[in-house]
N, C-alpha and C positions, 0 to 999 in steps of 0.2 A: 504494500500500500504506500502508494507517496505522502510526502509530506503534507502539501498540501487535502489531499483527501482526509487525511489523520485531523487536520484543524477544523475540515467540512464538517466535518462528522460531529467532530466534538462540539463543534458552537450549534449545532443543531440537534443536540441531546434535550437542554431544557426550553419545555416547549413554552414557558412562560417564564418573562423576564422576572426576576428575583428582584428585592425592593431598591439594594447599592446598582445593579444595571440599568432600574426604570430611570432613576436621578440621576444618572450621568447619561442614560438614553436623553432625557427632558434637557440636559446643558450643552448637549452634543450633536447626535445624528438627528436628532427631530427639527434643530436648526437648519441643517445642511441640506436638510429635505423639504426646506419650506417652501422656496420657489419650483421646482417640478411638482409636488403636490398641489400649490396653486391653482396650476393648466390642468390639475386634472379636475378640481374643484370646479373651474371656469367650463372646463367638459362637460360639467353635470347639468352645472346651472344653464348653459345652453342648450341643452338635450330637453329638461322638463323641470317646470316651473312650479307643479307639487305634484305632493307622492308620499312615498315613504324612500327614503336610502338609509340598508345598513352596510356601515363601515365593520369590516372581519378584522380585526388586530389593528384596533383603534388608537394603540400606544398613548402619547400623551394630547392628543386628542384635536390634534391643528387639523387635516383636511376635513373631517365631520365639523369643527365650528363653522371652517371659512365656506363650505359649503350652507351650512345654518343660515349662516350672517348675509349671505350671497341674495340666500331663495328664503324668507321667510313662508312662503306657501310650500317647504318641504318639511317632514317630520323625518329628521335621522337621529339612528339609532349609533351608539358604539358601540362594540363590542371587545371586551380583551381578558386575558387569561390571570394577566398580573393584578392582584390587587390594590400597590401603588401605581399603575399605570391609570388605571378606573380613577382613583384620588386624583391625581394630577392633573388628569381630562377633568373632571369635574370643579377641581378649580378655577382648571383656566375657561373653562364653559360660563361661568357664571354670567348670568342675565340673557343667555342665549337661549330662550327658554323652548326651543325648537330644536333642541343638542342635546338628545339623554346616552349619559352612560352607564352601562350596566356590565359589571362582572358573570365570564361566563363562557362556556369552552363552545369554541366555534362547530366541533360536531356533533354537538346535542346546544341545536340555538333555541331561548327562551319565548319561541315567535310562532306563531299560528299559521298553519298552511295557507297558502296563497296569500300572504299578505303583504310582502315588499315590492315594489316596482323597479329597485335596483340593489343588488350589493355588490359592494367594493371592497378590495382590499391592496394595501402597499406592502412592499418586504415582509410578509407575513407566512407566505404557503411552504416555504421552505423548512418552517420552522414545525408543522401540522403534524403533527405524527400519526394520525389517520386520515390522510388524505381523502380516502373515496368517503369517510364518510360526512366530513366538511360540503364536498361537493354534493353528497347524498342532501342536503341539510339547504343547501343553497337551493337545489332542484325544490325539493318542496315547498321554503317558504317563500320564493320568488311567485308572483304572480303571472299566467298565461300571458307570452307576448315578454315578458320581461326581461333581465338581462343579469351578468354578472361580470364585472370586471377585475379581473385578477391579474395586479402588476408585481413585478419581480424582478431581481437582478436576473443580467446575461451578460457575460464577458464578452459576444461579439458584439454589444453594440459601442464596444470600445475599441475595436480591433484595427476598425476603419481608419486610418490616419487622422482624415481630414473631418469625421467627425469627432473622434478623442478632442480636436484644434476647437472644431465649433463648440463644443460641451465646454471646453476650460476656459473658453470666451464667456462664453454666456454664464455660467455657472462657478467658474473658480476654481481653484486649485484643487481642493478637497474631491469634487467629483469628476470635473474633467483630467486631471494627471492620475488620480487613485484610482478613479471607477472601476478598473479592471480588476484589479488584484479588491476591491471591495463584492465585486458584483462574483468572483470567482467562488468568495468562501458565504459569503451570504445570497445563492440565490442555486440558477440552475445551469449549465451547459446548453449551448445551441441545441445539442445531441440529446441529453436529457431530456430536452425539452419538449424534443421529435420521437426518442421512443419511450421512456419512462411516466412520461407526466401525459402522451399523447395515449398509448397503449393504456392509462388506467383510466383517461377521460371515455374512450371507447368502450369500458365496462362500465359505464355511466349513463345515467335517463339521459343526458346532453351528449351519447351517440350523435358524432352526422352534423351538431348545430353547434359547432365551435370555431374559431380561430386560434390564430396564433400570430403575432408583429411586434417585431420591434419599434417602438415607440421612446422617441426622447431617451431617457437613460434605462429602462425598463423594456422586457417583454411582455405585452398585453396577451392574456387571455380574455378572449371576450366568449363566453357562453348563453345562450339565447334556448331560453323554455317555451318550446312551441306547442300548439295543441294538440 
């Protein structure tokens, strides 16, 4: 096993950040993520103007507010594992009275069949330790016609020269010079991507109505629950 697979593995053992990781996540990466999570906010709020969206691995709580604050005709949910992570969203939530967060493991979600119109999630699936049944979970409480968006690290969308140049433009040091070696151990392989996470979406009710694109600094999964 290589090295770097040895650190994959290991930083993907706890599926929920511990309370010293949430607080240095909150000073650190949810920073560095605030401008790409934006454009995906700004995605939503373009797309549909209310509903329900729930955010899967909600961490400290920035795309579910600024989506909040964006569309007050959307009701979103957060959802996350850690219990200071929930705390910290709910602080910085306050008065956002359109931003609830609740503690809560993404594959058994606290939510009623057919009831959301979207869920999302950022840097999170890598982390899931029952995948299919996240996905199972999504499938159900997504409503007919509705969608899920699932972003994650990919080390090609770093590979490209001249986009690594555009991303460190626009972006900064931190994700355009790093992204590779970050998206390496925190997310999935091009490859992965195609048989691992493609092969178990296929044992999946979202058979047949998936994608897969590189997007900005992420690979989007987009899943769509048809009748």
């Amino acid at each position: 096993m290589s090295l770097t697979r040895f650190i994959k593995d290991l930083l993907r053992k706890p599926e929920s950040i511990p309370t010293p990781g949430a607080i240095f996540y909150n000073a650190t990466v949810a920073k560095v993520l605030r401008q790409p999570e934006t454009k995906i906010a700004n995605d939503i709020v373009a797309r549909m103007g209310k509903g329900t969206v729930l955010d899967l691995g909600s961490g400290t709580g920035y795309l579910s507010i600024e989506i909040a604050r964006r569309a007050p005709g959307l009701q979103v949910y957060g959802v996350d594992l850690s219990r200071q992570m929930v705390k910290i969203a709910r602080r910085h939530g306050r008065g956002v009275d359109n931003a609830q967060f609740v503690f809560a493991n993404a594959a058994k979600l606290p939510f009623r069949d057919n009831s959301i119109d979207l869920v999302i999630s950022t840097g999170a699936s890598h982390h899931w330790k029952t995948p299919r049944l996240v996905f199972a979970e999504c499938y159900r409480v997504i409503k007919t016609g509705g969608e899920a968006w699932i972003y994650d690290g990919c080390p090609e969308v770093f590979s490209n020269p001249a986009n690594s140049r555009k991303l460190n433009k626009e972006y900064g040091f931190l994700i355009g010079r790093l992204g590779y070696r970050v998206s390496t151990l925190h997310g999935f392989s091009g490859e992965e991507y195609q048989t691992e996470i493609k092969g178990m979406l296929e044992q999946t009710a979202f058979k047949g109505n998936y994608q897969m694109a590189l997007t900005d600094i992420w690979m989007k999964i987009t899943l769509k629950k048809r009748q």
